[in-house]
C-alpha positions as CSV (number, residue, x, y, z in Angstrom):
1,X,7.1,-9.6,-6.6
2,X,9.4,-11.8,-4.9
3,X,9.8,-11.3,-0.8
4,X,12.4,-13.2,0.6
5,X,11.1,-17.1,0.2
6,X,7.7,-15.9,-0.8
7,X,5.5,-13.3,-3.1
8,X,3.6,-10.8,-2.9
9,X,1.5,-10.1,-4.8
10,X,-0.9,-6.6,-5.4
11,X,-3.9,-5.7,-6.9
12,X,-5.6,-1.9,-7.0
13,X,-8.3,0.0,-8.4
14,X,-8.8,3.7,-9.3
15,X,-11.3,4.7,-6.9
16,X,-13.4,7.8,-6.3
17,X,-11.7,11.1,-5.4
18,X,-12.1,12.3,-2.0
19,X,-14.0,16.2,-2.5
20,X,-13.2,18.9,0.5
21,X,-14.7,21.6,-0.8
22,X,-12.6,23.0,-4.2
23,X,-9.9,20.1,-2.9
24,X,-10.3,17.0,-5.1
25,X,-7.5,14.2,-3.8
26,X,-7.4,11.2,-6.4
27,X,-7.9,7.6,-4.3
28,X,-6.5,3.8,-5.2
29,X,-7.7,1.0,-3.5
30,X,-5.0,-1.1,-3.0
31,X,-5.1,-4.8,-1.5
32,X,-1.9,-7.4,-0.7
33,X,-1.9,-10.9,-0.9
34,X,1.3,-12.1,0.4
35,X,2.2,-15.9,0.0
36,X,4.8,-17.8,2.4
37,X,6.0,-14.6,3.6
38,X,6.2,-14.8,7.2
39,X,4.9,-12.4,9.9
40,X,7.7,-10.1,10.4
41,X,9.1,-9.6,7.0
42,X,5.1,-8.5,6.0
43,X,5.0,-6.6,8.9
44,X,8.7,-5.0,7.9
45,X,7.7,-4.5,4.3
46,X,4.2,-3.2,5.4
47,X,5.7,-0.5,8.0
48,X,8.2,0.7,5.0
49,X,5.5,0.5,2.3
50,X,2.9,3.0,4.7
51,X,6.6,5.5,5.1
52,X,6.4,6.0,1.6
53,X,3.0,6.2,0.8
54,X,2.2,8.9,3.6
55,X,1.6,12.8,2.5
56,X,3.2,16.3,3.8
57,X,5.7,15.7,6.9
58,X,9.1,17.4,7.3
């Protein structure tokens, strides 16, 4: 994936669900590897990446 100048690149695994008593909630493990991408753009892409991923809210 192109960002800005630089990449970004992502790798992720299926990972063992998380068990709360009859709650099963399904897991990836999910790691970044970003490439001439500079500090605030990763952080600007991280910060809008963890908006989207989060559960529930209003």
């Amino acid at each position: 994936m192109r960002l800005g100048d630089g990449a970004l690149g992502l790798k992720w695994q299926v990972a063992a669900p998380r068990v709360i008593g009859l709650v099963s909630l399904p897991r990836l493990l999910v790691s970044f590897r970003f490439a001439g991408v500079d500090e605030t753009t990763r952080h600007a892409f991280m910060t809008r990446f963890d908006l989207y991923m989060q559960r529930g809210g209003g």
